[in-house]
PANUTOR-348922 format. One record per residue (C-alpha): residue in three letters; z, x, y. Coordinates in steps of 0.02 Angstrom, whole numbers, padded with zeros to 5 digits, always signed. Each point is the difference from the previous one (the first is absolute). Example, Ala and Ser with C-alpha at 12.3 -4.5 7.8 and 13.67 -1.06 7.14 Angstrom:
BEGIN
ALA+00390+00615-00225/SER-00033+00069+00172/
This chain:
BEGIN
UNK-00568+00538-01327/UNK+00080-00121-00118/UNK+00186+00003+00035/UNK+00000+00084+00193/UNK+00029-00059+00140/UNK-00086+00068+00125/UNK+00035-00010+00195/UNK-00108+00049+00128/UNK+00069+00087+00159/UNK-00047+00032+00178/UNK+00144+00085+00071/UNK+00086-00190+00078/UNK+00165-00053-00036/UNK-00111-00187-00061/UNK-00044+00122-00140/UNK+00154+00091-00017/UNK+00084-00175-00033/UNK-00155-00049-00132/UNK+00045+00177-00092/UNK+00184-00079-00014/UNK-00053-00166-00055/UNK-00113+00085-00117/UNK+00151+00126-00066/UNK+00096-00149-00035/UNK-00134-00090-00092/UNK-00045+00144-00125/UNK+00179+00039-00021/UNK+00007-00174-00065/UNK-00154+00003-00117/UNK+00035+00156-00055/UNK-00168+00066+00073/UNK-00048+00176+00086/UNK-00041-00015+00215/UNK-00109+00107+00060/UNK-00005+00023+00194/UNK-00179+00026+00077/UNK-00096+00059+00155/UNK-00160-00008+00046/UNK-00079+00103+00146/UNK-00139+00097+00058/UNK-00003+00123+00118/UNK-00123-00046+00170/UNK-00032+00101+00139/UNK-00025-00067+00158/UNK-00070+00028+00173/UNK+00162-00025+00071/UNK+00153+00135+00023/UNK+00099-00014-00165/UNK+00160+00100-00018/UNK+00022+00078-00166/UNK-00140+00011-00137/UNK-00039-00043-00169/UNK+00127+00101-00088/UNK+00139-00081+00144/UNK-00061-00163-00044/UNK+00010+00033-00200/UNK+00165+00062-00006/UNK+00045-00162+00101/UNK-00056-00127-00137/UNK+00083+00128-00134/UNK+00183-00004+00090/UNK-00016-00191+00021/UNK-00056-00015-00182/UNK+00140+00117-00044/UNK+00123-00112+00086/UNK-00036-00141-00048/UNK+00014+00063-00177/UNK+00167+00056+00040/UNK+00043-00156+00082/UNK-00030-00127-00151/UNK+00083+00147-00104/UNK+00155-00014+00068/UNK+00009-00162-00037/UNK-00077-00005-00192/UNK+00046+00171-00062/UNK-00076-00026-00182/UNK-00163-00065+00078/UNK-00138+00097-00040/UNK-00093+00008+00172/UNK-00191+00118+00049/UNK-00059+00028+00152/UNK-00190+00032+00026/UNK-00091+00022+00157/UNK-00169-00059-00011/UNK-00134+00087+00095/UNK-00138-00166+00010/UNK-00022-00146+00133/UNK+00167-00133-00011/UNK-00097-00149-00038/UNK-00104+00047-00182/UNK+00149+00098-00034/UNK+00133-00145+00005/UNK-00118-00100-00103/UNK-00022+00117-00124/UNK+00183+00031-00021/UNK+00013-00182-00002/UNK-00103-00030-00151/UNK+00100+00129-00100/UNK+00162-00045+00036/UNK+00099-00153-00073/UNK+00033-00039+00202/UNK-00057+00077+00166/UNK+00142+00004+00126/UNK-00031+00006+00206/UNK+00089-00024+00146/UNK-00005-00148+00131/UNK+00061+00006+00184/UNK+00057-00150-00024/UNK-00023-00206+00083/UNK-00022-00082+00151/UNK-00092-00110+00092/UNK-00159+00144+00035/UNK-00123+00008-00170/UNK-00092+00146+00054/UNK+00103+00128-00030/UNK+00129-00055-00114/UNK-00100+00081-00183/UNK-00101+00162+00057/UNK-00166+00009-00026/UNK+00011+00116-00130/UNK+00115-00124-00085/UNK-00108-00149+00009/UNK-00161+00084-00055/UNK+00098+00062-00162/UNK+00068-00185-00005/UNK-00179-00042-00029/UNK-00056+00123-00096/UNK+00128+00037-00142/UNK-00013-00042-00186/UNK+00183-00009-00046/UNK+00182-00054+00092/UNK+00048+00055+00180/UNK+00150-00027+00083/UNK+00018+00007+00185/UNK+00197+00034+00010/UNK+00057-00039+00191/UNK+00095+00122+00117/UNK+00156+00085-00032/UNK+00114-00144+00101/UNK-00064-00116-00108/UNK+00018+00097-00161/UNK+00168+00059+00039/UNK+00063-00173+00031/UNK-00073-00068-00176/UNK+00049+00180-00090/UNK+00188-00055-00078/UNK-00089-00197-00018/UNK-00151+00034-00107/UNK+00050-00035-00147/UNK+00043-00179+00048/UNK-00132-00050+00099/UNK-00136-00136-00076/UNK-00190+00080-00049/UNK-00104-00126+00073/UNK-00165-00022-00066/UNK-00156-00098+00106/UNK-00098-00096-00149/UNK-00163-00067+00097/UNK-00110+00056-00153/UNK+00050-00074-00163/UNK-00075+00024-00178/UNK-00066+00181-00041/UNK-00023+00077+00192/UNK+00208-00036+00013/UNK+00011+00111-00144/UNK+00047+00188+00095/UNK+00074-00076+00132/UNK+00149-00100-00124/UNK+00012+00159-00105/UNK+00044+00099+00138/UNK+00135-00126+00078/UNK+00048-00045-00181/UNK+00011+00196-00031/UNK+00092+00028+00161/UNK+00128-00163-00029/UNK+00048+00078-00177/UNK+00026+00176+00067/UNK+00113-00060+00129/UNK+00077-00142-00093/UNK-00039-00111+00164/UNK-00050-00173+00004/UNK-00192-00029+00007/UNK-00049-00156+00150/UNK-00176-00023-00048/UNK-00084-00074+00160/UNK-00140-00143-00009/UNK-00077-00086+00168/UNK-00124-00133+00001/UNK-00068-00129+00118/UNK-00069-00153+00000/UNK-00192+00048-00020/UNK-00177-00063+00072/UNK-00070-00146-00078/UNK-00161+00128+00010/UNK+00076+00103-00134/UNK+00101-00157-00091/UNK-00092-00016-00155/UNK+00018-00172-00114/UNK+00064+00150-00145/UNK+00132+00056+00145/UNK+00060-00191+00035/UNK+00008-00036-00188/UNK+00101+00167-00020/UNK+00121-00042+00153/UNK+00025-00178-00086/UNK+00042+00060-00165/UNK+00118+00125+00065/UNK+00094-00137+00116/UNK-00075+00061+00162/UNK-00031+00137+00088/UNK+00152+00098+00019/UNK+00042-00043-00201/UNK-00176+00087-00019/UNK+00051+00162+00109/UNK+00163+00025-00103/UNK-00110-00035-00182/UNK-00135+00138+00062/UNK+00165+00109+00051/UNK+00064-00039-00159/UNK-00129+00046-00101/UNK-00065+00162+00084/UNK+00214+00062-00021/UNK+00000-00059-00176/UNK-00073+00148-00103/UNK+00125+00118+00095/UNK+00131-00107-00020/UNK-00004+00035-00165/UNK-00054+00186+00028/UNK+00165+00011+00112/UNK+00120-00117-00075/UNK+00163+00089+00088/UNK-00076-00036+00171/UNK+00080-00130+00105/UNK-00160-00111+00080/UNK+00014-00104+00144/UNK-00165-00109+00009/UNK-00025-00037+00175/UNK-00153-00116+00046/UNK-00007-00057+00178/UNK-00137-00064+00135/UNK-00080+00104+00160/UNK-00082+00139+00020/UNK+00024+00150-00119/UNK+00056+00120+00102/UNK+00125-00096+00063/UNK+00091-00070-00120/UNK-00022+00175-00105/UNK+00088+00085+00136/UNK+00136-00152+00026/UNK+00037+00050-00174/UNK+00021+00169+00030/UNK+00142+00026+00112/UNK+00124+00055-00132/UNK-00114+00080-00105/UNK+00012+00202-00045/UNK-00179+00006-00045/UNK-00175-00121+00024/UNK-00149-00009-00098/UNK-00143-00050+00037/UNK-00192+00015-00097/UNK-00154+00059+00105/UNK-00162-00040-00088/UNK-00128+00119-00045/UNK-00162-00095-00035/UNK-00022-00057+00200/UNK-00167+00040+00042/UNK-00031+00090+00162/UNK+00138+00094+00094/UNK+00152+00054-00113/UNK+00154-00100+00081/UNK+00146-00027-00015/UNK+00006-00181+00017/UNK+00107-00123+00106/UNK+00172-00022-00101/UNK+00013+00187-00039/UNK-00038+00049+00186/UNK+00115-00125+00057/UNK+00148+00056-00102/UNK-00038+00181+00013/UNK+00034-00025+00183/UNK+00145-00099+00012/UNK+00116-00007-00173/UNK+00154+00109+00023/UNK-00003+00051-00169/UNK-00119+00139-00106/UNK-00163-00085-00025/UNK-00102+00032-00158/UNK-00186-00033-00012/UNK-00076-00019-00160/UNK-00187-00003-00024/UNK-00083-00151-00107/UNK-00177-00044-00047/
């Protein structure tokens, strides 16, 4: 739905801190939130205490109080509730190509990878047509609450020309709504002579070198929103290693990353290696945005 937020909930206190992130976010945009659930009732072979109708009023009470919750803090919000009776996975992803962002809950970073973005997470990761934001747990949140609004967006720009296109609107978007500075993130290395065409060298030469090159390509793909977005502040930031690294270097004092995931890999749907990378380990909300 044009204009919602929507946030989807499993009863954690990861989610309970995305619903706040989320709160704030459509508070600022001037956008509705709607909280979901979605369940289905299973029985199993095994002794279960309660029943369906114990286990329904559950996800109603903690959809109920997390409405309450963001209430308190956003009074004139306008904020629904819907419990959705449908597997978590399709669900999310339909929600997600409805709403002008999805918002989920992380547990967080460390040195594991397994378990760090649930499963359900990273298969709506893959899957969804529009914007999700994996919003980290509630002492991270807390701690970047009352700083928000001056922490940098930083954007990773690995794609330039038309596939950067969703991914800069969304930082751009986010950088204007915020009034925050905008660090738009470029790494290169020095590649293969396999893949060093003459066309490449004659390019590199004309631009200086290399790194001169990086920061025109950078240049160029930032230009049109530039001028879309002339009140944002850009830092252009173009540096060598690998992308994941220095994106994540870069992203220490930042209050929300962005990063692209593209949709025309054959195969497997994936996230790919900078997004999974900074999904596990930036302190700060992490947006995805889909690109072809």
């Amino acid at each position: 739905m044009p204009g919602t937020i929507t946030v989807g909930l499993d009863g954690t206190d990861h989610a309970l801190a995305a619903a706040e992130w989320a709160a704030h976010e459509a508070a600022r945009r001037g956008t509705a939130l709607r909280l979901v659930h979605a369940w289905v009732w299973r029985t199993t072979d095994t002794v279960y205490v309660g029943d369906r109708a114990v286990e329904e009023r559950w996800v109603r009470n903690m959809l109920h109080e997390a409405k309450a919750r963001v209430a308190k803090v956003h009074p004139d919000l306008d904020v629904t509730t819907e419990l959705l009776v449908d597997d978590p996975v399709p669900t999310l992803v339909d929600e997600a190509s409805r709403a002008e962002m999805l918002v989920l809950g992380s547990r967080g970073y460390g040195t594991l990878t397994g378990y760090l973005v649930g499963s359900v997470s990273l298969q709506v990761l893959r899957r969804a047509a529009g914007p999700v934001v994996m919003v980290r747990g509630p002492r991270h949140t807390t701690v970047r609450e009352s700083t928000d609004e001056m922490g940098e967006i930083v954007v990773g720009v690995q794609d330039a020309g038309e596939a950067a296109g969703p991914v800069l609107e969304f930082a751009f978007a986010a950088a204007a709504e915020r009034g925050a500075t905008l660090r738009a993130v470029r790494a290169w290395s020095i590649p293969s002579v396999l893949v060093w065409s003459p066309g490449s060298m004659w390019l590199a030469d004309q631009a200086g070198g290399l790194e001169p090159l990086q920061k025109e390509i950078l240049a160029d793909a930032l230009r049109p929103w530039r001028q879309k977005y002339p009140d944002v502040d850009v830092i252009e930031h173009v540096e060598i290693g690998a992308a994941s690294e220095v994106l994540l270097s870069n992203s220490r004092r930042a209050s929300l990353v962005v990063v692209g995931r593209r949709t025309h890999d054959t195969g497997l749907r994936r996230v790919g290696s900078v997004a999974h990378a900074v999904l596990h380990h930036a302190p700060a909300a992490v947006a995805v945005v889909p690109h072809p």
